[in-house]
C-alpha positions as CSV (number, residue, x, y, z in Angstrom):
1,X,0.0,0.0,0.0
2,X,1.0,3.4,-1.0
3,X,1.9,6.5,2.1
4,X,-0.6,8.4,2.6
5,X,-0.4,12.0,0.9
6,X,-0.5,13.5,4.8
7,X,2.7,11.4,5.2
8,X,5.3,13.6,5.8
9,X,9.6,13.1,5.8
10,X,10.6,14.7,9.0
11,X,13.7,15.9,9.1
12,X,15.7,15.0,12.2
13,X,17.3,18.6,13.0
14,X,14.3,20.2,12.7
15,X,12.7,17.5,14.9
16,X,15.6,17.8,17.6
17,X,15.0,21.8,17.3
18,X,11.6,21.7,18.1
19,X,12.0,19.7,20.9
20,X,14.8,22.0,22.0
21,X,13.5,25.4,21.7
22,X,10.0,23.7,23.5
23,X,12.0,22.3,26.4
24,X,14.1,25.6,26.9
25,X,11.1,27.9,26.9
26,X,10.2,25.9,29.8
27,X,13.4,25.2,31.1
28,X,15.5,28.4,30.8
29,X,17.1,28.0,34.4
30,X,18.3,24.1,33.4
31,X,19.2,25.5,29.7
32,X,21.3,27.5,30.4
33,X,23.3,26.6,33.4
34,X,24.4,23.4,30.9
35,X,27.4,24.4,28.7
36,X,26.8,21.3,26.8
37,X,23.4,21.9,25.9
38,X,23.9,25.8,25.6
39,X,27.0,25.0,23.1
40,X,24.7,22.5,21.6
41,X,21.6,24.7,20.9
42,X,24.0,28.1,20.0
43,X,25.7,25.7,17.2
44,X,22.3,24.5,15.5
45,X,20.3,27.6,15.7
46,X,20.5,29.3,12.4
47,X,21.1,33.1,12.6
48,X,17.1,33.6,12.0
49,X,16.1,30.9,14.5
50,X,19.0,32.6,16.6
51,X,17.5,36.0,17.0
52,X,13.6,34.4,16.6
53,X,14.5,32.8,20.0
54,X,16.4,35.6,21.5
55,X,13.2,38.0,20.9
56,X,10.8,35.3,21.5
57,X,13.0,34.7,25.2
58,X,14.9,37.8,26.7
59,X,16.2,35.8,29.8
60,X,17.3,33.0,27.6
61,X,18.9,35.6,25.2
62,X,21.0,37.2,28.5
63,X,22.0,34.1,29.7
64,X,23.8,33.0,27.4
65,X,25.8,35.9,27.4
66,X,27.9,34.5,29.6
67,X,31.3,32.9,28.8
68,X,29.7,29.8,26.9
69,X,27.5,32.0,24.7
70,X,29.6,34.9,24.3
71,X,31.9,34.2,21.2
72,X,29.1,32.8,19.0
73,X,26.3,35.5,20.2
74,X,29.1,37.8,18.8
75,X,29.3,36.1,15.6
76,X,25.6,36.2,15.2
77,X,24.9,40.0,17.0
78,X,25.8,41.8,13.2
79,X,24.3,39.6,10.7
80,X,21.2,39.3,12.6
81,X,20.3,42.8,13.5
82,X,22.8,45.3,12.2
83,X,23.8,44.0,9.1
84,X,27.3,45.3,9.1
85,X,29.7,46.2,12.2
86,X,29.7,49.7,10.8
87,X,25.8,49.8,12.0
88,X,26.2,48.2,15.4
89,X,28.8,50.8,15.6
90,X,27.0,53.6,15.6
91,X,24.4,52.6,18.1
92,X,27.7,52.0,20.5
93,X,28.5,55.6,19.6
94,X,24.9,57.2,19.9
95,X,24.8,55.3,23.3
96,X,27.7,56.8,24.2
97,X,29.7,53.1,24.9
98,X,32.6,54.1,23.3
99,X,34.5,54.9,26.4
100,X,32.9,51.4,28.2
101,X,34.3,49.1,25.2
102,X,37.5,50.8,25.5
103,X,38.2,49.1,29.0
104,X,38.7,45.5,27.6
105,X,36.7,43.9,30.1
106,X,34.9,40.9,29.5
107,X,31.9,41.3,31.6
108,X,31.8,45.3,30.7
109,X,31.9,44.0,26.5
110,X,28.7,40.9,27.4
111,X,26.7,43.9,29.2
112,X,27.2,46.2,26.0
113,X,26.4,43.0,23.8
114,X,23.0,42.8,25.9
115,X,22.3,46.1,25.3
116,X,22.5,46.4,21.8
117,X,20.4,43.1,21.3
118,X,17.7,44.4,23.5
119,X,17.8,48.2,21.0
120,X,17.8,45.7,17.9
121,X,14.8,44.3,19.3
122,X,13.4,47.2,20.4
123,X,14.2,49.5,16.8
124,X,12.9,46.1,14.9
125,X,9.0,47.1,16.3
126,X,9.4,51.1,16.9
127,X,10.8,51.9,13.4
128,X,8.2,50.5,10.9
129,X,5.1,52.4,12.8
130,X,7.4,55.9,11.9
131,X,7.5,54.9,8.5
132,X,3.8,55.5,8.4
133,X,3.7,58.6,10.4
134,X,5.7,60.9,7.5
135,X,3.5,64.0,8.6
136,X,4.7,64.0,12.0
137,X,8.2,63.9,11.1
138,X,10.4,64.4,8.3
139,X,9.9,61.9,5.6
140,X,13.5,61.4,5.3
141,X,13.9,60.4,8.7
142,X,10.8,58.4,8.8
143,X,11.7,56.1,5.3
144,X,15.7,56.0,6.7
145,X,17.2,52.8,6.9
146,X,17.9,52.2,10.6
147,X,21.1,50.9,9.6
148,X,22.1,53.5,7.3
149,X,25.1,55.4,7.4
150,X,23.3,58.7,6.5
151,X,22.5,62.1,8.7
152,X,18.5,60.7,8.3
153,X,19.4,57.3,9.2
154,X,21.2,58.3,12.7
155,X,17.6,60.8,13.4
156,X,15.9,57.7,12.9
157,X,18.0,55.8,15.2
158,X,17.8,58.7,18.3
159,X,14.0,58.8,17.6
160,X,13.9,55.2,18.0
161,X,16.2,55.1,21.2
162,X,14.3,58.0,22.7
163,X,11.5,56.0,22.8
164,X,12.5,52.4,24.1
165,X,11.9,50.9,27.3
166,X,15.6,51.3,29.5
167,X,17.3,54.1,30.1
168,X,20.8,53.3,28.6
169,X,19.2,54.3,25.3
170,X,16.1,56.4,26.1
171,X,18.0,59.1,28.3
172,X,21.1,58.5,26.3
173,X,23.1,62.1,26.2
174,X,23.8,61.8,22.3
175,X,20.3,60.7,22.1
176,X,19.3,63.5,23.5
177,X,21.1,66.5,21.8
178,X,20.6,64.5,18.6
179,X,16.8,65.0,18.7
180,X,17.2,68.6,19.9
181,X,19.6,69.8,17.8
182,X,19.8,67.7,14.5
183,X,16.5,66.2,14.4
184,X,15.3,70.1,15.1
185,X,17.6,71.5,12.0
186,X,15.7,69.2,9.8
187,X,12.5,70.3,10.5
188,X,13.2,73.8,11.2
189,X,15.4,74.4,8.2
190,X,18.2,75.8,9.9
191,X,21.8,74.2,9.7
192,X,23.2,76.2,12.8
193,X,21.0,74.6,15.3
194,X,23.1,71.4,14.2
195,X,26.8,72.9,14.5
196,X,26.8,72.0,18.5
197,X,26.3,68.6,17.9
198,X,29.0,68.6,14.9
199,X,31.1,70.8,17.1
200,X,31.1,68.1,19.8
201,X,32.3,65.3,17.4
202,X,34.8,67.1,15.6
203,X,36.2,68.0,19.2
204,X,36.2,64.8,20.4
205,X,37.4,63.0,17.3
206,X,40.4,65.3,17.1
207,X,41.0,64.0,20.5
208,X,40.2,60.5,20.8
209,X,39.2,58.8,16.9
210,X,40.5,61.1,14.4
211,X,38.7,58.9,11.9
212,X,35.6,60.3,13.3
213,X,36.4,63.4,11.6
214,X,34.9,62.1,8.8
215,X,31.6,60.7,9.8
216,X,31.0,64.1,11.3
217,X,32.0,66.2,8.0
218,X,29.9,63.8,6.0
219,X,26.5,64.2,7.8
220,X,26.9,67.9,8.0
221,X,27.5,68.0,4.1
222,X,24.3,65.5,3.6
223,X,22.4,67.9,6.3
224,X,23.4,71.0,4.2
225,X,22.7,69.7,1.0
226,X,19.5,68.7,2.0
227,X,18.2,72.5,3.7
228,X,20.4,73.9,0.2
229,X,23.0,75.3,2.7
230,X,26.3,74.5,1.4
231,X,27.2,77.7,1.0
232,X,27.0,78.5,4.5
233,X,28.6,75.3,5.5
234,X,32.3,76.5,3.2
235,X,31.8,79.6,5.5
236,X,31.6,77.4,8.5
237,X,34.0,74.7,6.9
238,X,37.1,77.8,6.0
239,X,39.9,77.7,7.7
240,X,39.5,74.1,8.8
241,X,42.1,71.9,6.6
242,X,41.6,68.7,8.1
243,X,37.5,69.0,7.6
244,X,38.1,70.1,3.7
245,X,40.1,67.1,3.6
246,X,37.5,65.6,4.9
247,X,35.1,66.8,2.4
248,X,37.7,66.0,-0.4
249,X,37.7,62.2,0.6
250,X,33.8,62.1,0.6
251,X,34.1,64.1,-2.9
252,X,36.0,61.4,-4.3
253,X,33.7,58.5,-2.9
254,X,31.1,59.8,-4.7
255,X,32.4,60.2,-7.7
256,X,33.5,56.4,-7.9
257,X,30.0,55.5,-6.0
258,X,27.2,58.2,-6.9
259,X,24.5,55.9,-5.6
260,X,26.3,56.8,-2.8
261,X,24.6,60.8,-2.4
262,X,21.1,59.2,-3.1
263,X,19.3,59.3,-0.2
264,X,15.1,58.2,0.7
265,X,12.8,61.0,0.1
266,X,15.5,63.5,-0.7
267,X,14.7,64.8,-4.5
268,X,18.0,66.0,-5.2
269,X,21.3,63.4,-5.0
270,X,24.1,64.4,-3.5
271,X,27.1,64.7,-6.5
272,X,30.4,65.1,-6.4
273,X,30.3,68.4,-8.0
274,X,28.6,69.9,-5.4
275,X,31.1,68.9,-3.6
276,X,33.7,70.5,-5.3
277,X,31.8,73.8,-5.5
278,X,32.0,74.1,-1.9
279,X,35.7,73.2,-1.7
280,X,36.2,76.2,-4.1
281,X,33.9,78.6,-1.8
282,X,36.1,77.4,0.7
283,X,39.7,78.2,-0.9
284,X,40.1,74.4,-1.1
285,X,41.9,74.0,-4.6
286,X,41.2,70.8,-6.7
287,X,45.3,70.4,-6.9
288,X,44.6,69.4,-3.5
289,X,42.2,67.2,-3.7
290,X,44.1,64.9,-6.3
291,X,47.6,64.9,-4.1
């Protein structure tokens, strides 16, 4: 006699993963207290099944933070919620955990990694419902990419922290100046109430990250060119050599890339040769930009 046609092939991993993930949403204490079965279940959890659980289980997902959990939770933390270690990145900065990662402590680097899986979660339900709310706030920061690397995207990302559940993100002091002083420029139109928050990076990365130079310069170029202020910003930008370099760099990387100046909601891309325009404003010859 033939099978049935309700007859179905199981397959044994998903058998054994069912019956996993059913006895440790019952069992969380047991779980994960046993470094065989938490190295067990970290191994055969696919990166979607990974983060499924870790939203679907919030103690699970901190308990394994531990020292058995730690190194593969890492491996999984950008593929499954920021796409790209740039991202995560700039949640650390926005959260101001910069100085905390710098310590090189274990326990200090698993409490970080708990935090940004708890805003993943978190920005995963609070950012769709902004994307229909465009008259409430700017459509470019409401159709952002949260990941982006954009001036809209990191709006979007203090909106969305400014609103989650625990304070390391809510009450955040980036956050905050962020949504009063960037966030503001956009929808008042006016690039100076942005310079204090561009001030304080510039004056920190000169500091601490000189690379971070150039994340600052870029967002205040993307800011300007969106309120058509880049005249004001060579005014603001003369006189300051290692920000026109910085504007040279960006210059160049859109030139190879334009796709790169192209932004959600913004009408007009952001070209190289406005770029270079502003360089001349600001005394910044091309010579320079080619050396």
């Amino acid at each position: 006699m033939g099978h049935s046609v309700h007859e179905q092939t199981v397959d044994p991993k998903s058998q054994f993963m069912n019956s996993a993930l059913q006895f440790s949403m019952t069992s969380v204490p047991t779980l994960v207290h046993d470094e065989c079965i938490s190295g067990m279940l970290l191994g055969f959890l696919s990166t979607h099944e990974f983060f499924w659980f870790a939203q679907t289980h919030v103690v699970w997902a901190a308990a394994v933070l531990g020292p058995v959990g730690a190194a593969v939770l890492e491996a999984r933390l950008v593929p499954g919620s920021f796409r790209s270690h740039e991202s995560a990145a700039r949640v650390v900065a926005l959260l101001g955990l910069e100085q905390k990662l710098a310590v090189n402590d274990a326990q200090v680097a698993n409490n970080i990694m708990r935090l940004l899986i708890q805003w993943a979660i978190e920005a995963e339900k609070l950012g769709p419902p902004l994307e229909r709310l465009l008259t409430f706030i700017p459509m470019p920061v409401a159709a952002a990419h949260l990941e982006g690397d954009d001036v809209f995207a990191q709006c979007k990302r203090a909106l969305v922290s400014s609103q989650m559940s625990f304070q390391e993100a809510a009450k955040a002091p980036r956050v905050g100046m962020w949504m009063a002083c960037v966030l503001e420029a956009i929808e008042g139109k006016d690039l100076e109430l942005a310079l204090p928050v561009w001030e304080e990076d510039i004056l920190v990365s000169q500091h601490q990250a000189p690379a971070g130079i150039y994340e600052g310069v870029r967002w205040l170029v993307q800011l300007a060119h969106y309120l058509e202020d880049l005249p004001r910003l060579a005014v603001i930008l003369r006189g300051f050599p290692i920000a026109l370099q910085a504007v040279a760099e960006y210059a160049k990387q859109l030139e190879a890339s334009p796709s790169l100046g192209c932004f959600p909601h913004v009408d007009r891309p952001l070209r190289s040769s406005n770029l270079l325009r502003l360089l001349n404003r600001a005394g910044y010859t091309q010579e320079s930009i080619s050396t």
